[in-house]
C-alpha positions, -999 to 999 in steps of 0.1 A, spaced: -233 10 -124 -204 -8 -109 -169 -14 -117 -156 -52 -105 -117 -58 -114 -107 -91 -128 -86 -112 -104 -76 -145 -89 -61 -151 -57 -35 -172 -66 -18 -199 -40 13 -176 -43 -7 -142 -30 -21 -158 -7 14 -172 9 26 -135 5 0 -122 23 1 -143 48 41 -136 52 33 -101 54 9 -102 83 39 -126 102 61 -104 92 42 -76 111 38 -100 140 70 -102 141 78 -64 142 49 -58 166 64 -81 190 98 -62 195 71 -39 215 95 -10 202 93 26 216 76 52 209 112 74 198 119 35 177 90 39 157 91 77 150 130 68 135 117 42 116 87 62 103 115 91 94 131 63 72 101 56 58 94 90 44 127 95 34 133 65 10 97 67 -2 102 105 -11 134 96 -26 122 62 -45 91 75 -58 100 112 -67 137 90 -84 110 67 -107 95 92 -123 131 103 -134 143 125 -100 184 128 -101 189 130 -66 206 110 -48 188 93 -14 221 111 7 206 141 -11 170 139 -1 176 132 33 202 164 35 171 178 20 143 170 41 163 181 75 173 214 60 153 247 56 165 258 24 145 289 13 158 289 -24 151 252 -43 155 237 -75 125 218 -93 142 191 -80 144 194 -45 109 212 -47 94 178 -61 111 159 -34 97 182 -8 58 183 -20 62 140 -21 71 145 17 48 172 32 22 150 14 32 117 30 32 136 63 -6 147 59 -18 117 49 -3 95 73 -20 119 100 -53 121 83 -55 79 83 -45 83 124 -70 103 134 -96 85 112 -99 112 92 -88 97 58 -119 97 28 -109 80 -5 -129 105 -30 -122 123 -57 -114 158 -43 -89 135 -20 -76 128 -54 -73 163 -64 -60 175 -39 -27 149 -30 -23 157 -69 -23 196 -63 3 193 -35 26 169 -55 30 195 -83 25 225 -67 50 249 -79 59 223 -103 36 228 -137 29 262 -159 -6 252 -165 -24 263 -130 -58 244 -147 -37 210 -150 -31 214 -108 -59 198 -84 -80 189 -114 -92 159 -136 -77 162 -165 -100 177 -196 -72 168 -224 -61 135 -236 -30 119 -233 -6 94 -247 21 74 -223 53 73 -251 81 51 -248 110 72 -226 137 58 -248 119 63 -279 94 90 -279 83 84 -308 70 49 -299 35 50 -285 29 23 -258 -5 36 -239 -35 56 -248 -48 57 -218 -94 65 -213 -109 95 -231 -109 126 -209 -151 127 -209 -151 90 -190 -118 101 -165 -143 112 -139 -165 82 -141 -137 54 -139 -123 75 -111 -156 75 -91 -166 38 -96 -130 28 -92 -134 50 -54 -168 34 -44 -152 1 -53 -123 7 -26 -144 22 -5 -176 -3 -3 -147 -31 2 -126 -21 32 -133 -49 57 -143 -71 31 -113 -73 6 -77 -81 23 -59 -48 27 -33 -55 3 -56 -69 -25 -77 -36 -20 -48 -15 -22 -29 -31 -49 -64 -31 -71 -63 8 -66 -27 14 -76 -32 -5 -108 -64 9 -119 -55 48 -106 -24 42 -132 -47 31 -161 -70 55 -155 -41 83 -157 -67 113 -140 -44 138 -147 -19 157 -169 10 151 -146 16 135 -114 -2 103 -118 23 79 -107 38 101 -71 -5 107 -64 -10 67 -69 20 56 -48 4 80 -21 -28 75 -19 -21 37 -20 1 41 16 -34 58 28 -51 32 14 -35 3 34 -35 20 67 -72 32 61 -80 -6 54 -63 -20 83 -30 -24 74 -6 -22 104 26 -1 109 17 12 73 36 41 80 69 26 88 77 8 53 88 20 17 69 -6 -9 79 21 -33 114 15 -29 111 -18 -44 91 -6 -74 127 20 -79 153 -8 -79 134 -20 -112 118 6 -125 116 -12 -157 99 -43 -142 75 -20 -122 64 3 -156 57 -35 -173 32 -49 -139 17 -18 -133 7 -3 -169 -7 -19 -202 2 -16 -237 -22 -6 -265 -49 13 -267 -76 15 -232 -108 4 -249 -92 -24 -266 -82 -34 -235 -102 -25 -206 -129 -59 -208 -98 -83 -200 -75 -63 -181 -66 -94 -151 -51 -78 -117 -39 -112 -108 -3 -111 -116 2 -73 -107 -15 -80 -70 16 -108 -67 44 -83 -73 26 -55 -53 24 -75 -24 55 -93 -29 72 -54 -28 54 -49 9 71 -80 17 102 -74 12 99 -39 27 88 -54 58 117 -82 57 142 -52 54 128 -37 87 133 -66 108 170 -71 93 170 -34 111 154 -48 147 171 -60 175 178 -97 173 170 -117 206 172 -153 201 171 -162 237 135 -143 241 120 -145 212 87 -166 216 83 -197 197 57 -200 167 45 -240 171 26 -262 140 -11 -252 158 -4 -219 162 4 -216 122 -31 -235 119 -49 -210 139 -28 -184 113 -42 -201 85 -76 -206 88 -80 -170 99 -65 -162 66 -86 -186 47 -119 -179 67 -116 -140 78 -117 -152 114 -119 -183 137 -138 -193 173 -128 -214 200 -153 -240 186 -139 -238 150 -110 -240 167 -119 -271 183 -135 -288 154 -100 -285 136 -74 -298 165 -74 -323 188 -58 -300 216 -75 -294 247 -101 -266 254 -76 -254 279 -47 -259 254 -66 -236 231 -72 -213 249 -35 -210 262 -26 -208 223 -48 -176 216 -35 -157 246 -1 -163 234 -11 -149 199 -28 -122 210 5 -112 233 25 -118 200 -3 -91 185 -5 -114 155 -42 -119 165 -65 -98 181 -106 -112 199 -133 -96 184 -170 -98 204 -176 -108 240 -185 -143 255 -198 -167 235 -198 -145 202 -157 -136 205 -140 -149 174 -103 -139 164 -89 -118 137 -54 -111 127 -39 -83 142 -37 -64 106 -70 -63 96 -94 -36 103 
């Protein structure tokens, strides 16, 4: 049995994604430091741990959480102790996709969930564990409004596991960000557990695009977008009514647009933070773009597709994918005759 989402890759996602893997281009050519990427990796953690903890209803404040994360405070509030289990969790999972050791499965599952409310619930059986009871998503201005009953508790492990070999089976095959975004969606619908769905989702899905190729994954905050309209985010992300009503026309297409438009605009905000240099800064010509787009449209491209599609010389051509390669928005692939291109962000 296999699980296969609903979705079309609109003309809109597919301008997004491309932006995104420029956008890293762009970062990747500032060649920043080592101690640069560290600081803006530290950033990273802090907004995500304040942005996703502050969605699901977190008062403090982002001066707070970073005053947090530096201290050592041995007494903590709920609070501060949620904040704390978002970051430690971040941490590990970020090294775990750097040293290649990263497995999407359900104990993965379990566990991120066990450290995101550890210390957090009264219920030790509801911590690291599938959920056994059901449960209803209620309107948080009006409790008494029922706007999701989300799958039975008997099918929660069986959605989970085909919705992880579908992830799984697809990296390399599925664009990073499509792959991602699918598992985001479908991890919320699927609510596995009693509490902690939405932090677990948010970072598993970080794992997720660096595990799939995503570049300098660890250096944006896509959740911070999601928090400056939490509304708008609760309204993409979940569905309203009842699961098995639902679940034979539930279309990914216009929740893969806003999830990759929110890594977008991430990314944007961490080049407003580079250096600017004007005077150094190569220039992207009309057949490098090509060369851009038809990787993006065909996975990967050859000197002879390359050739087949421009009337530049072989010499020319090959000029232009040394200076995308220095650019590190592509990168060869093979030897000799069998070298094609790829871009830089894909696995």
């Amino acid at each position: 049995m296999k699980w296969q989402p609903k979705y079309t890759i609109s003309n809109k996602l597919l301008l997004t994604i491309r932006e995104i893997g420029e956008s890293i281009g762009e970062i990747r050519a500032q060649h920043l430091t080592h101690t640069a990427l560290s600081k803006l990796e530290l950033n990273a953690r802090e907004l995500s741990s304040y942005a996703s903890t502050s969605i699901e209803g977190n008062p403090l404040p982002l001066t707070d959480v970073k005053r947090l994360l530096k201290s050592r405070k041995e007494t903590i509030r709920d609070t501060e102790r949620e904040v704390l289990n978002y970051n430690k969790a971040l941490q590990v999972l970020y090294q775990s996709v750097r040293n290649n050791r990263f497995k999407l499965t359900v104990k993965t599952l379990e566990k991120v969930q066990a450290q995101v409310v550890d210390g957090l619930m009264d219920n030790p059986s509801y911590c690291g564990a599938l959920r056994q009871d059901p449960v209803i998503i209620r309107n948080p201005r009006k409790v008494d409004e029922i706007v999701f009953i989300p799958p039975d508790a008997k099918d929660v492990k069986q959605l989970t596991q085909l919705l992880m070999d579908f992830i799984n089976q697809n990296i390399g095959k599925i664009e990073p960000v499509i792959l991602a975004g699918i598992f985001h969606r479908q991890n919320v619908i699927i609510h596995p557990f009693i509490d902690g769905n939405g932090r677990t989702t948010r970072l598993l899905t970080t794992a997720i695009l660096g595990n799939a190729g995503l570049d300098l994954f660890e250096i944006f905050s896509f959740e911070d977008y999601y928090n400056r309209n939490i509304t708008r985010y609760f309204k993409a992300v979940g569905l309203e009514g009842d699961y098995y009503d639902l679940k034979d026309n539930i279309d990914f297409s216009t929740w893969l647009e806003y999830f990759s438009e929110g890594i977008l605009d991430e990314l944007r905000r961490i080049i407003k933070l580079l250096p600017e240099e004007p005077s150094t800064k190569p220039r992207i010509e009309t057949h490098h773009q090509q060369i851009l787009d038809y990787i993006l449209e065909k996975g990967s491209i050859t000197q002879r597709e390359y050739g087949a599609i421009s009337d530049r010389s072989l010499a020319s051509r090959k000029l232009d994918f040394e200076k995308l390669t220095r650019l590190n928005l592509i990168r060869a692939k093979g030897v000799g005759r069998g070298t094609y291109y790829i871009l830089a962000s894909s696995k």
